[in-house]
C-alpha positions in Angstrom: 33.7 -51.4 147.7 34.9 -52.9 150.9 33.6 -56.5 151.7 31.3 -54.5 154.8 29.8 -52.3 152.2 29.4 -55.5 149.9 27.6 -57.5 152.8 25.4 -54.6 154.1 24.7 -53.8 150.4 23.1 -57.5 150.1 21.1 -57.4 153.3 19.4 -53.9 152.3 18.7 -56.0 149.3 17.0 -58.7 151.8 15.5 -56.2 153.7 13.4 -54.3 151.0 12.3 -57.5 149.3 10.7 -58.2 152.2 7.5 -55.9 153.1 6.7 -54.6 156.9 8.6 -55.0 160.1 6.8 -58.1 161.5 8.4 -60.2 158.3 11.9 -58.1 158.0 11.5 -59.3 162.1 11.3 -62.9 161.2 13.7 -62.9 158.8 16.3 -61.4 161.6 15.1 -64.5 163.6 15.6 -66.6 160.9 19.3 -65.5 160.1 20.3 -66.0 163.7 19.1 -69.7 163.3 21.9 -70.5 160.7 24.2 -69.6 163.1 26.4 -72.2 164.0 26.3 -72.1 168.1 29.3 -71.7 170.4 30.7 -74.3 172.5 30.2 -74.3 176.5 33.7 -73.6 176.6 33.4 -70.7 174.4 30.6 -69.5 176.4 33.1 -67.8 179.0 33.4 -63.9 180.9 36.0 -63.1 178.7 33.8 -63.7 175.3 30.6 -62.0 176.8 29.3 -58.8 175.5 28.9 -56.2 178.7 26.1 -54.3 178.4 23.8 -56.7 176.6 20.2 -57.5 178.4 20.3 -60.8 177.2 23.8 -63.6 177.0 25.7 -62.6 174.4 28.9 -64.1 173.5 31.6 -63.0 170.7 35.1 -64.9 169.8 37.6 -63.3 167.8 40.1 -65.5 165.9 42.4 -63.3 164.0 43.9 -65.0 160.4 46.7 -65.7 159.4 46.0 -63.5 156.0 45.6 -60.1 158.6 42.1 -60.8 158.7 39.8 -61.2 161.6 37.0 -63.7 161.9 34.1 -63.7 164.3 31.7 -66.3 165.5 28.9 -65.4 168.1 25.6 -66.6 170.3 23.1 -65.3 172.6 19.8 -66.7 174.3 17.5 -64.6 173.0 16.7 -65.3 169.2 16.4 -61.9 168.2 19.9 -61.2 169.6 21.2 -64.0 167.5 20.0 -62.6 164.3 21.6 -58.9 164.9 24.5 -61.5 165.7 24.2 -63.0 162.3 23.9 -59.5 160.7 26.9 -58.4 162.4 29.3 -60.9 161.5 27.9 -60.8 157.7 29.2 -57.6 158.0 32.6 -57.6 159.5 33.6 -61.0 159.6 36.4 -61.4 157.3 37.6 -57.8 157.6 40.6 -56.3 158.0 41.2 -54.6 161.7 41.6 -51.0 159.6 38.2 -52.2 157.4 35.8 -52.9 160.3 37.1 -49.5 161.9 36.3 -47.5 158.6 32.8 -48.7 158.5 30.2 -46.5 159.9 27.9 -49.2 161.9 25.1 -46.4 162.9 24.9 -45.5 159.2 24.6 -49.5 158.3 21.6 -50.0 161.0 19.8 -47.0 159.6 20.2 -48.0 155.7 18.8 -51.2 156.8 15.7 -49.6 159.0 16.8 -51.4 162.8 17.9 -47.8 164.3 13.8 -47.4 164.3 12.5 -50.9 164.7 14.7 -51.8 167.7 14.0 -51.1 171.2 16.3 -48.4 173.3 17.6 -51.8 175.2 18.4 -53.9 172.0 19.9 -50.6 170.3 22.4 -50.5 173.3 23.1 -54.0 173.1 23.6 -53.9 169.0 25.8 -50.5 169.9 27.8 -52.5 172.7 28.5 -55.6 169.8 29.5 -53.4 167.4 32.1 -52.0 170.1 33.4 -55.3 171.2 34.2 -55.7 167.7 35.8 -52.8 167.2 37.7 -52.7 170.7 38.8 -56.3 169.5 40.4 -54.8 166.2 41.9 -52.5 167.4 43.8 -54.6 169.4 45.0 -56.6 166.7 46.0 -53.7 164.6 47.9 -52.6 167.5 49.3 -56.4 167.5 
């Protein structure tokens, strides 16, 4: 089992120990509070997420051991939690890991593909393919 599988296994844990939507909701929020936030010089054009309604910044630091690490933001503290989730998920992987793992099937095991609006699903979808674009970079490095 790959770390991803091992992370999104743990959060689908989380998810059904809590009950409805309004507390798996909070807890979202609540995840993107641990984050640690980004510096103002991190907050620049060439870490922000395109096609995000709200600010949403991403840095990839690749590792010395092949992996990649990631470290995010946003403004809105929703966004900041799928932030969380995301980089629960594929921080830590391998470029050839993070493009094995089958995101839309992740967000459906845990129940977001319904709970999120069309906008935040397009913002979640255009995360996930920063991160992807960004490893397939360094496996191409």
């Amino acid at each position: 089992m790959s770390a991803a599988d091992q992370a999104l296994a743990e959060l689908k844990d989380e998810f059904e120990l809590l009950g409805d939507w309004e507390e798996r909701y909070r807890y979202v929020i609540e995840l993107g509070r641990e984050l640690a936030p980004l510096s103002d010089a991190e907050r620049t054009e060439a870490h922000k997420v395109r096609g995000c309604a709200s600010q949403v910044w991403l840095v990839t630091e690749p590792q010395a051991d092949g992996t990649l690490r990631f470290r995010g933001d946003s403004d809105a503290h929703i966004v900041r939690g799928l932030i969380a989730i995301l980089l629960r998920i594929y921080s830590g992987g391998t470029p050839d890991e993070i493009l094995a793992f089958d995101a839309k099937a992740a967000f459906e095991a845990l129940g977001l593909s319904g709970a999120l609006s069309a906008q935040r699903s397009n913002g979640l979808a255009s995360m996930v393919g920063r991160i992807r674009r960004d490893a397939e970079m360094a496996r191409a490095a």
